[in-house]
C-alpha positions in Angstrom: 0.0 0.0 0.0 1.4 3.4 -0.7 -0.5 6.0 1.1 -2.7 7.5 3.4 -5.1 10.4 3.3 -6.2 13.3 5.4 -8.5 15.2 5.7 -6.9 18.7 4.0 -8.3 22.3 2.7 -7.9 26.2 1.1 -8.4 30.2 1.1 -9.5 33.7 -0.5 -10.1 37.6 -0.6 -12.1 40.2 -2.9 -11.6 44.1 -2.9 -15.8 44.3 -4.1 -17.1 42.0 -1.2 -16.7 42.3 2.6 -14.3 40.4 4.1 -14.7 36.7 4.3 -14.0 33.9 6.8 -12.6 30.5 5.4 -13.4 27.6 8.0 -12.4 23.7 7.1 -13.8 24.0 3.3 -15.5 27.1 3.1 -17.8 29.5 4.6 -20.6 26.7 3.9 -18.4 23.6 4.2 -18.9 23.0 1.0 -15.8 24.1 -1.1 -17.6 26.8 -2.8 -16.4 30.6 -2.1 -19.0 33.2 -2.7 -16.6 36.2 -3.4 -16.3 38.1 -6.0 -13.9 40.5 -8.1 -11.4 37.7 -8.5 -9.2 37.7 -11.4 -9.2 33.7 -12.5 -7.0 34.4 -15.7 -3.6 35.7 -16.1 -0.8 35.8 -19.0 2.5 34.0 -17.1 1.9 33.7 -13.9 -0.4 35.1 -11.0 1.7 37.0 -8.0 2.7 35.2 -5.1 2.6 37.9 -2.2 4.4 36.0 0.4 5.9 32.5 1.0 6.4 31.3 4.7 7.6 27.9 6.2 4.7 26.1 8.4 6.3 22.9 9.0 5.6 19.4 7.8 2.3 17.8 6.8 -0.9 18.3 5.0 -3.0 20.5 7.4 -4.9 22.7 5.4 -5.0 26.6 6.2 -8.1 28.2 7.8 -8.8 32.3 7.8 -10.6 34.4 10.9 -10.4 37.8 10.9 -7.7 38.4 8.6 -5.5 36.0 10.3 -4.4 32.0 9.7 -4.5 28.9 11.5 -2.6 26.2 10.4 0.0 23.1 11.7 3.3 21.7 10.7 6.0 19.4 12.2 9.2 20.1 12.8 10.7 16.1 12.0 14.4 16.9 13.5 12.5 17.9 17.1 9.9 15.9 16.6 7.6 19.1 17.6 4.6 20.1 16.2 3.0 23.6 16.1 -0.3 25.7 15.7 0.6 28.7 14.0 -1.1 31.8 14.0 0.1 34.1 10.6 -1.2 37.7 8.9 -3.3 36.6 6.4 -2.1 39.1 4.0 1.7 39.2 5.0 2.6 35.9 6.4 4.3 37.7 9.7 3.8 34.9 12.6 2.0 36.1 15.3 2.2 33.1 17.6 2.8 29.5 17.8 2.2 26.6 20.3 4.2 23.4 20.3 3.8 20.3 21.7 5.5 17.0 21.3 4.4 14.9 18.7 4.6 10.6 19.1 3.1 10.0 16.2 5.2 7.7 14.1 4.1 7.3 10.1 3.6 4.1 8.7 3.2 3.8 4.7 3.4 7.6 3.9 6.0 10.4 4.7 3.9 11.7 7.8 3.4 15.4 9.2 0.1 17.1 10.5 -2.9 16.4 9.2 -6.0 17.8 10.9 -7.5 21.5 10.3 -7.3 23.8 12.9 -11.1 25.0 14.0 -11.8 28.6 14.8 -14.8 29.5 16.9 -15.1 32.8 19.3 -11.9 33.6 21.3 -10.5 30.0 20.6 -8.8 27.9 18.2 -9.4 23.8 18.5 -6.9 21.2 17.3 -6.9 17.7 17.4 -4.0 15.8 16.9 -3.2 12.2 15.7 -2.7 10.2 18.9 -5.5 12.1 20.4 -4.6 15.4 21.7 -7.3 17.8 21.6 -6.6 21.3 23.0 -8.0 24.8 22.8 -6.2 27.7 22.0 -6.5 31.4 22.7 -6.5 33.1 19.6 -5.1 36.5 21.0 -2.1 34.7 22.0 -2.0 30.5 21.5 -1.6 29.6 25.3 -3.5 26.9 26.3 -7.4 27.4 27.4 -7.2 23.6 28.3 -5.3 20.5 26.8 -6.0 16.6 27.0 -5.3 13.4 25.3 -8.5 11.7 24.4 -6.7 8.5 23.5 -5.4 8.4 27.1 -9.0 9.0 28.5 -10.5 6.8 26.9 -8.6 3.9 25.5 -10.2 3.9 22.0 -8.4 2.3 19.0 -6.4 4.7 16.6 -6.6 3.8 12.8 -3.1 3.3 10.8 -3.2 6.9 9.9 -3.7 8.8 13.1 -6.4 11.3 14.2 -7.7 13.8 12.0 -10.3 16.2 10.5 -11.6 20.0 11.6 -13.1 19.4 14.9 -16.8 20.5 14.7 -18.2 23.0 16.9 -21.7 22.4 17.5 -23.5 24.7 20.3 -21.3 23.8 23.4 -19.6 21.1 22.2 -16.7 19.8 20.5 -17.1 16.8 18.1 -14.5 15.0 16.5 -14.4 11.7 14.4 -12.8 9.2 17.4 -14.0 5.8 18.4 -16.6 4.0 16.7 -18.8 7.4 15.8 -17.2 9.9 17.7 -16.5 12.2 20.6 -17.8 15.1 22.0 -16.2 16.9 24.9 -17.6 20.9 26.2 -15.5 23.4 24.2 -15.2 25.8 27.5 -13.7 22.9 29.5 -12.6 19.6 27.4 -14.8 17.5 29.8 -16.0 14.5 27.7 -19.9 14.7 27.3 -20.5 11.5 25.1 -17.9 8.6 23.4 -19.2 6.3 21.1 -16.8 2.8 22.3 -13.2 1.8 21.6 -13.5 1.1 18.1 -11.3 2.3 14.8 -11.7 5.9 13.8 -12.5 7.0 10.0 -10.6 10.2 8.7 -13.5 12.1 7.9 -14.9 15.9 9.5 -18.4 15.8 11.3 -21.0 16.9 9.2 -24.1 18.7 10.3 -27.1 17.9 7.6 -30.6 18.1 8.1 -33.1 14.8 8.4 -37.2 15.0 8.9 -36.4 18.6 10.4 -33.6 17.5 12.7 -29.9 18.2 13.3 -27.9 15.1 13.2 -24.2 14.2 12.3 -22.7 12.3 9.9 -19.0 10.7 10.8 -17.7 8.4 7.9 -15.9 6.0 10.7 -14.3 2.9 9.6 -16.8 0.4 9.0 -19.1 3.4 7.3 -21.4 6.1 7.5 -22.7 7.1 11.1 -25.8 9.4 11.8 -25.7 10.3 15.3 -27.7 13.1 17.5 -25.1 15.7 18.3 -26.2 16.4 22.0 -26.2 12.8 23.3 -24.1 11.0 20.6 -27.3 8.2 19.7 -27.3 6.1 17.2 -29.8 7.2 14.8 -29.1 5.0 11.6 -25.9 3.4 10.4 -24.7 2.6 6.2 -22.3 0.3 5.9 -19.4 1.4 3.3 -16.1 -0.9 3.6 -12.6 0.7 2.6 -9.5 -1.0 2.5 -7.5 -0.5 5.3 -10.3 1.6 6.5 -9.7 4.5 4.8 -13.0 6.5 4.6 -11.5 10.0 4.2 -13.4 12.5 2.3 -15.8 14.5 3.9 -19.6 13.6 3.1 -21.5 16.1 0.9 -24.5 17.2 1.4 -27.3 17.7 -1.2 -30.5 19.2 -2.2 -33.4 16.6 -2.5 -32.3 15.0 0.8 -29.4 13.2 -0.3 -25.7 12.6 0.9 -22.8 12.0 -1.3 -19.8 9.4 0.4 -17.0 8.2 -1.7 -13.3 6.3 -0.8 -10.4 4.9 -2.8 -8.7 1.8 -3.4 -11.1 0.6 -5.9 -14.3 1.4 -3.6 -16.3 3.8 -5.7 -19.0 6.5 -4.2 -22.7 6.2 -3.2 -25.8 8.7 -3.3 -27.7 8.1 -0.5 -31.3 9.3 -0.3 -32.3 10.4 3.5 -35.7 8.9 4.4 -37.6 8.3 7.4 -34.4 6.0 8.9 -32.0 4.4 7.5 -31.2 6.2 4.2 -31.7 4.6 0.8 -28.7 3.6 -1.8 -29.9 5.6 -5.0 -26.9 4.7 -6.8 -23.3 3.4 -6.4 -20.6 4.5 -9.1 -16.7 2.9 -9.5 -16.2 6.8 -11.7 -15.2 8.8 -8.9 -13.1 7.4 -5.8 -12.3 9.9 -3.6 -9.5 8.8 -1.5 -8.8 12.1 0.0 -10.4 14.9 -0.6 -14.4 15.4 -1.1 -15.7 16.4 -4.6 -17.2 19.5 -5.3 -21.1 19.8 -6.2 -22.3 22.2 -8.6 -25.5 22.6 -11.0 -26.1 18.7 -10.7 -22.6 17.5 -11.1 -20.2 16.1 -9.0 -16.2 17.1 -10.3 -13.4 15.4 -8.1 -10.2 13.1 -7.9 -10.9 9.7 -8.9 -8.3 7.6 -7.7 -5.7 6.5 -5.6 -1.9 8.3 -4.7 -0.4 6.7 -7.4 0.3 9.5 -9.1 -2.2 8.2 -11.4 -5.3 10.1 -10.3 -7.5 11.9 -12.7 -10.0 14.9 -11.8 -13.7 13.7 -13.2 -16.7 14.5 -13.4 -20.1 12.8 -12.8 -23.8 13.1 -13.1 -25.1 13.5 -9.1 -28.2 12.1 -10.3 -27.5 8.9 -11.8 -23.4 8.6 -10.8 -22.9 8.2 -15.0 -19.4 9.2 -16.2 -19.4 12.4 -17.7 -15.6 12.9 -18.3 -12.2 11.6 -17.5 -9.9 14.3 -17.1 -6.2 14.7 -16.9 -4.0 13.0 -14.2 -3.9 15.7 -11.6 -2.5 13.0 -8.7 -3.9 13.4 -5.4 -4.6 16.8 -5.7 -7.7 19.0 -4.9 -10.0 21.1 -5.9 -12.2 24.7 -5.2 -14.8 26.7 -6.7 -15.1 30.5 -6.5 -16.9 32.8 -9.0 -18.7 29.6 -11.0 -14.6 28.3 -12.2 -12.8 25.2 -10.9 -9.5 25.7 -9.1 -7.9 22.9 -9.2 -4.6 22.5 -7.3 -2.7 19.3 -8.5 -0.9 16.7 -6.5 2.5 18.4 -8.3 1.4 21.8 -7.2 -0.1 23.4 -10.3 -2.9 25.6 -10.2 -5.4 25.2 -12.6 -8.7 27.4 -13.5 -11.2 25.3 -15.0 -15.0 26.0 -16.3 -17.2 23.4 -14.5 -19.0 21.6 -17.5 -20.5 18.0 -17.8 -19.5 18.3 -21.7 -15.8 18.5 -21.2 -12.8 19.1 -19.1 -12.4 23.3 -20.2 -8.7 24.3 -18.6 -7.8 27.9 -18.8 -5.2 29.9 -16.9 -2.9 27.7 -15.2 0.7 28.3 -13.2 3.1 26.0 -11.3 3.3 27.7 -7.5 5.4 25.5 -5.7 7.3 22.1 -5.8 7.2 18.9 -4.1 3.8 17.1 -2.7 0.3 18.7 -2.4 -2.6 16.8 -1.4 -3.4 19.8 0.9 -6.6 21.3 -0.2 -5.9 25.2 -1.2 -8.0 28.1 1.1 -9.4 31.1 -0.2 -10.5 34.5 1.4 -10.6 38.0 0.8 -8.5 37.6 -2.8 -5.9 35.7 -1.5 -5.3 31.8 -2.3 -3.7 29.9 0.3 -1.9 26.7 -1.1 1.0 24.8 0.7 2.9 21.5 -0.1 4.0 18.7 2.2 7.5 20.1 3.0 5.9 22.7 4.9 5.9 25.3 1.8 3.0 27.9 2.4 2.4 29.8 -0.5 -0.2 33.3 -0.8 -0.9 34.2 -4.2 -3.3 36.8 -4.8 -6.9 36.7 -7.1 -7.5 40.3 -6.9 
């Protein structure tokens, strides 16, 4: 086997639109930016406004208040940090460090959870369970714990990961069989869900018969669980080889949930009924073994495949999972939307601007930013595009 997969995201910022947040995948978790004013095409190359060093991994970037929050290891020290930069000039503010125990197997290792920004506080969780919140004035410590240690669930090959998800008072990340919650003021545990494998996935809020629930792609499959109390409400199975369900779910109109892995497995639609929800259709075109596909105007565009090195961006019908296009190799890479284009960051670091269109794969501008690996998911907010690689490489480029 030859890889692994995290959870890993991007940024943005507009001179004719107020300024713009850019939490785990988006002001609406979805990928899509709603700014506008962004230049999308360029002769040579677009400017890069400042580069910084973050530190090893494939944590993606996330933007409050004209600042970011990202994390990085340091291998020699075996250290990692939360870094807090200037969003538009890459000047650290702060950084916390802790000790990091985590030791790779299969992959090259580094960070790979999403910082998570809510209030006064910044929430990390780390791959052998530390969860910790953060002042965002300064990065000390509001509290700190090890979940693993509390607990005594079973960590998957890969580590922890994902954006922890706020939801009211609590904290909620993808642990155990279907997940964790602890209070966000205090770190006190207020539900587990047993000692089982974890999947790789973020907590998703969605929407079912008029109430909240959460979906956690764990190991064995698809979880939906009441956020308060952590119950049970229905479970879809959805096997992965070594357990590797990674890309976040996506949420639809018409009631309906979109999950897809790798290695070979292939993607569902899932239609949300009374309980358990129904299979409308399972498709072997789009196998998202990292990050989630995008959804726009009835399609679904995303990396089908494996990292190879072989992985192609595609593009399917959400209605029927039919193969609209195979597009070029693009590796392991990701992908955004902002201002109806595709930006498509590839697993070599190219950024390409795309029209999204079930007739054909439509490239336009396109630029090489930096080198090495990039599975990280880029971040967009207020005209600036946030892309980093897995040396530690964080690059700003700006879109106004």
């Amino acid at each position: 086997m030859k890889a692994i997969f995290t959870p890993i995201t991007v940024l943005l910022l507009a001179t004719s639109a107020p300024a713009e947040d850019w939490p785990w995948r988006g002001p609406n978790h979805n990928g899509i930016s709603a700014e506008t004013g962004l230049e999308l095409s360029w002769d040579g190359e677009p400017k890069t406004l400042w580069r910084a060093k973050i530190g090893e991994g494939y944590s993606s970037v996330v933007i409050h208040d004209h600042r970011l929050y990202t994390m990085g290891l340091d291998a020699k020290s075996k250290t990692e940090s939360v870094r807090c930069l200037d969003a538009k000039t890459g000047a650290e503010i702060w950084a916390h460090s802790y000790k990091s125990t985590f030791k790779p197997k299969y992959y090259d290792g580094g960070t790979s959870g999403t910082p998570t920004v809510d209030g006064e506080s910044v929430y990390v969780f780390a791959q052998t369970g530390e969860l910790m919140s953060l002042r965002i004035s300064d990065g000390k410590p509001n509290w700190e714990k090890n979940l693993e240690d509390e607990l005594g669930f079973e960590i998957g090959v890969w580590g922890l990961t994902g954006a922890p998800l706020v939801y009211g008072n609590l904290l909620i990340v993808n642990a155990g069989d279907h997940g964790v919650a602890v209070d966000k003021k205090t770190g006190k545990v207020a539900w587990s869900s047993g000692k089982g494998q974890n999947g790789y996935a973020t907590p998703v809020v969605f929407n079912q018969g008029g109430k909240e629930l959460v979906a956690i792609f764990a190991a064995e499959g698809l979880h939906a669980v009441e956020p308060k109390s952590g119950k049970q409400v229905w479970f879809h199975k959805w096997k992965t080889k070594y357990e590797v369900n990674a890309a976040d779910p996506i949420v639809l109109p018409g009631n309906r949930i979109f999950i897809s892995s790798g290695y070979g497995t292939g993607s569902a639609m899932l239609k949300l009924t009374g309980g358990a929800p129904e299979e409308l259709w399972t498709s072997k075109h789009m196998r998202n073994q990292l990050n989630p596909s995008l959804y726009i105007d009835g399609y679904l565009y995303g990396v089908d495949g494996d990292t190879s090195g072989k992985a192609t961006l595609n593009c399917i019908d959400a209605k029927t999972g039919e193969l609209k296009w195979k597009g070029p190799k693009i590796g392991s890479g990701s992908l955004i939307s902002a201002m109806g284009k595709l930006i498509v960051f590839t697993e070599k670091c190219e950024l390409i601007i795309a029209d999204p269109s079930p007739d054909a794969f439509k490239p336009g501008s396109r630029a090489q930013i930096l080198g090495d690996k990039c599975w990280t998911t880029p971040s967009l907010a207020n005209g600036l595009l946030y892309v980093r690689n897995h040396k530690g490489d964080l690059a700003c480029i700006s879109l106004k």
